[in-house]
N, C-alpha and C positions, 0 to 999 in steps of 0.2 A: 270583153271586159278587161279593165284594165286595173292592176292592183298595184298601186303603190305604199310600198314598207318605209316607214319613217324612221329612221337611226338617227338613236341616240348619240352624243358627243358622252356621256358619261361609259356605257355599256366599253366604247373604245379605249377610254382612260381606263378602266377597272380590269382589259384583258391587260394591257399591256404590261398594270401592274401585278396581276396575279404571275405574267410571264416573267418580272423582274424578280420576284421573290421566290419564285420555282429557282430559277438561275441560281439566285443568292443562295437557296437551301442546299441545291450541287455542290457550288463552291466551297462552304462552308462545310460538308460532310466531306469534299475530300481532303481539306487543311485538316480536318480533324482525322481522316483515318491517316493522313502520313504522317500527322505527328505521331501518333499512334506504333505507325509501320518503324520509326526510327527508334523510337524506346523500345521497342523488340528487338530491334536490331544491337541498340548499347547493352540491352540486357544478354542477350546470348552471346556478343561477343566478351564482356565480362566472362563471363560464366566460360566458353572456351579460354581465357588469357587465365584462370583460375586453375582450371582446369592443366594448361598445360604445367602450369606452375608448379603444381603439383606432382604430376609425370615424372618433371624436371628436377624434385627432392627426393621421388622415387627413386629415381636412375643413378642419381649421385649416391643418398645410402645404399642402394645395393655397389656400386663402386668401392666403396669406402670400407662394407663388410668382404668384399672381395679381395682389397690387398690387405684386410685386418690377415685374414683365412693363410692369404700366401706369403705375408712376410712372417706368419708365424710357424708355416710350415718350411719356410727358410732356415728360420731358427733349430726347428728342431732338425734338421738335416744335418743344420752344420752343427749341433751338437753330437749329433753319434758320430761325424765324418762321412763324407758326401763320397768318398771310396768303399768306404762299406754298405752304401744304399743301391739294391739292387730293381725296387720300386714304388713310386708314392700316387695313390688314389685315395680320389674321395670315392667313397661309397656307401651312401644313405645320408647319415648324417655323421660319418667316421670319416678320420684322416685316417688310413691305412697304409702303413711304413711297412716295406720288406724289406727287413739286411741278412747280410751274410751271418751262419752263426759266428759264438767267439767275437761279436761284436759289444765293446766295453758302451754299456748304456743309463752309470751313473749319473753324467751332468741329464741327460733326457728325466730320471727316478727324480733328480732335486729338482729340475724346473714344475712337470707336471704331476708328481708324486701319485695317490694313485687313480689319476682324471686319465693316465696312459696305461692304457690296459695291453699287457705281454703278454706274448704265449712263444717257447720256445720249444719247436722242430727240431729235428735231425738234420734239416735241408735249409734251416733259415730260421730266421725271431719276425714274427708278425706285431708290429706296433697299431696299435687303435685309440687316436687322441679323439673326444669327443668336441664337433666343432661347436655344439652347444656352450661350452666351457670357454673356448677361444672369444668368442661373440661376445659373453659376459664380462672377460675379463677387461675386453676391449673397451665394451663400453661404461665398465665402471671405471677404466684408467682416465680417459675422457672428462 
């Protein structure tokens, strides 16, 4: 027995169309996720150039309170006389001056009057300027 299948001419049109419009829906999902993948992309890179931007007004104020700190511990150096200074640290949030005693600390009394707290030794005069006070002064001069 012999069986003959009669094919259609339409059944042929309708795959080839379902198989163009499958294609088309690919295409068309992946224009749409790279557009996609690219605005994620401008977005985060914003957001990094923001960011560093940022970093970068960081690093500069802390700069900028760093020579406030040291040009004003300059100051007071060369106020008492840089021969009589036998050591200057910070420690905490204090400048901490060690001079010889017998050291005249007048001009040091009028600049910082009493934001400079002394104690005077048998062995030495301990000076303790607050750098909370330097910062302010700083940036109220500003």
């Amino acid at each position: 027995m012999i069986v003959a299948v009669k094919r259609n001419k339409k059944q042929k049109f309708i795959k080839i169309i379902s198989l163009a419009i499958l294609v088309a829906m690919f295409a068309a999902y992946y224009v749409y996720m790279s557009k996609e993948f690219e605005q994620k992309q401008k977005i985060e890179l914003e957001t990094k150039k923001a960011e560093k931007i940022e970093i970068e007004k960081q690093k500069e104020y802390k700069r900028n309170l760093e020579m406030a700190i040291l040009t004003e511990i300059e100051k007071a150096v060369d106020l008492i006389g840089q021969k009589y200074i036998q050591h200057v640290k910070i420690i905490e949030n204090k400048v901490v001056i060690i001079c010889e005693p017998k050291t005249n600390l007048d001009a040091l009394k009028v600049r910082y009057g009493s934001m400079a707290l002394i104690k005077n030794t048998l062995n030495e005069i301990i000076i303790a300027i607050d750098v909370k006070y330097i910062v302010e002064s700083r940036l109220n001069a500003k």
